[in-house]
C-alpha positions as CSV (number, residue, x, y, z in Angstrom):
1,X,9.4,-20.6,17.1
2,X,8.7,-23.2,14.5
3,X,6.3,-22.5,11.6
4,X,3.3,-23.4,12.0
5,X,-0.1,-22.2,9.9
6,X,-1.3,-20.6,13.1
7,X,2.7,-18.6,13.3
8,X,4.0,-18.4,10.2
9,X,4.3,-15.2,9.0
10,X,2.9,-13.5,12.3
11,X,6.0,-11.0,13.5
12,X,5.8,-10.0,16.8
13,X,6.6,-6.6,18.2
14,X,5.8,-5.0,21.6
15,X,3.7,-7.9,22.2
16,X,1.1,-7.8,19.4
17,X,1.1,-9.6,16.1
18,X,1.8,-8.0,12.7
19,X,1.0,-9.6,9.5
20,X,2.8,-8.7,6.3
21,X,0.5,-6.7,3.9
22,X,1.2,-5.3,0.3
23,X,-0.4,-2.1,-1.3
24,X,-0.4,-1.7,-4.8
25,X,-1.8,2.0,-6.1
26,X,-2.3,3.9,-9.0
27,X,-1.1,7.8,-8.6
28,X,-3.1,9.9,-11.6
29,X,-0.4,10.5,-13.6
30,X,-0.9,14.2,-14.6
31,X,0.8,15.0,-11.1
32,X,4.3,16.5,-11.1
33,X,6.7,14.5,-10.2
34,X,7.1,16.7,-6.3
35,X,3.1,16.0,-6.1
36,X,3.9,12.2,-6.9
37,X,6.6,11.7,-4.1
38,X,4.7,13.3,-1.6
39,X,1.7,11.0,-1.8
40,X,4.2,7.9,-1.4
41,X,5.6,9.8,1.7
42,X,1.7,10.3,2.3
43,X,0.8,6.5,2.4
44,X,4.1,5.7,4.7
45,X,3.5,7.7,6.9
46,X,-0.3,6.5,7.3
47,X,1.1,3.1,7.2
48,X,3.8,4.6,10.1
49,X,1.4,6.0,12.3
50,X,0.9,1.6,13.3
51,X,2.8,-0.3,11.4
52,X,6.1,-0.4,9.1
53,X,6.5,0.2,6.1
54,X,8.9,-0.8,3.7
55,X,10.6,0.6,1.0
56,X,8.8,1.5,-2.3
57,X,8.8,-0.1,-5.9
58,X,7.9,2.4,-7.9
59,X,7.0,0.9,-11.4
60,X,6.3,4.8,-12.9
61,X,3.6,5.3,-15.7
62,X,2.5,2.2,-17.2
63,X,-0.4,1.7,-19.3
64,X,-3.8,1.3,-17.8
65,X,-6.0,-2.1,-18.9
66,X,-9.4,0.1,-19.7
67,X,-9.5,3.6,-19.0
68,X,-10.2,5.3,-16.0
69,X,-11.6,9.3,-15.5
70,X,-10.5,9.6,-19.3
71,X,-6.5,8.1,-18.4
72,X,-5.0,5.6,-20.4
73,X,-2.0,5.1,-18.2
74,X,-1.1,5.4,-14.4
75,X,1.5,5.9,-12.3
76,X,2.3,2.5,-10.2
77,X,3.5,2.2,-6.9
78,X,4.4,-0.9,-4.5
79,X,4.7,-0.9,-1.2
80,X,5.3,-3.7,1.5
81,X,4.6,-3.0,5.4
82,X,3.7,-4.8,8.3
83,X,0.6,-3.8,10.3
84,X,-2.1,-5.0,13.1
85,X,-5.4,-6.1,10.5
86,X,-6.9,-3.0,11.8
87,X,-4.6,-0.6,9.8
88,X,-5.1,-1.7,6.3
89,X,-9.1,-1.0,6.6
90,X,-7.7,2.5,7.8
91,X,-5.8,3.3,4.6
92,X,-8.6,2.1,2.8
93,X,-10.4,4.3,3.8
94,X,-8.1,7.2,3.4
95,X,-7.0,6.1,-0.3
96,X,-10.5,6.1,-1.4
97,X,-11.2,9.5,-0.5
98,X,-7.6,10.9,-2.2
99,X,-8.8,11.8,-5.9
100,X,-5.0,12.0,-6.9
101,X,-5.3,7.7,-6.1
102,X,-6.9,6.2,-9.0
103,X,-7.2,2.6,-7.8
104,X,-5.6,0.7,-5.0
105,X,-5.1,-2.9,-4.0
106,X,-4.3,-4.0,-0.4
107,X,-3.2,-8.2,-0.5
108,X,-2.4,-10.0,3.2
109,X,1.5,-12.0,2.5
110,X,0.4,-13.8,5.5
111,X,-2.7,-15.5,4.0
112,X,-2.7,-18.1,1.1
């Protein structure tokens, strides 16, 4: 299929169309390293439940730009997956309710 701004980065599985989608999210970094894991494992297997998700760049504790709940620093993790445009208003959702997430940033590949 050629690309085309309509297809580009559109990938097709079971007959419906999956964008590519980014998350970016800051883990409180007072969490043990067990605690840590399991709330990447967490976000996968959200991301799972309708989509695919990658494989995780974990930057590890990096310093913060202003302070946040009395933190200086956070623990950063990136994660690429491909989803219907309904799932990432779903993990939204959930990663605003998860106090151990202090911030979280979810960016469309697809769109430019």
């Amino acid at each position: 299929m050629p690309a085309t701004p309509e297809n580009r980065c559109h990938k097709t599985t079971g007959g419906e169309k999956m964008k590519d989608y980014e998350i970016l999210f800051v883990i409180d970094p007072t969490l043990d390293g067990d605690k840590k894991t399991a709330l990447i494992e967490t976000v996968k297997s959200i991301i799972n439940t309708e989509g695919e998700a990658g494989e995780a760049d974990v930057w590890g504790e990096r310093r913060l730009a202003y302070t946040i709940d009395k933190k200086t620093t956070g623990y950063y993790v990136v994660l690429p997956f491909k989803a219907e445009p309904e799932l990432p208003k779903e993990l939204d959702r959930r990663l605003k309710i998860n106090e151990n997430v202090m911030r979280h940033i979810i960016v469309c590949q697809d769109e430019e």
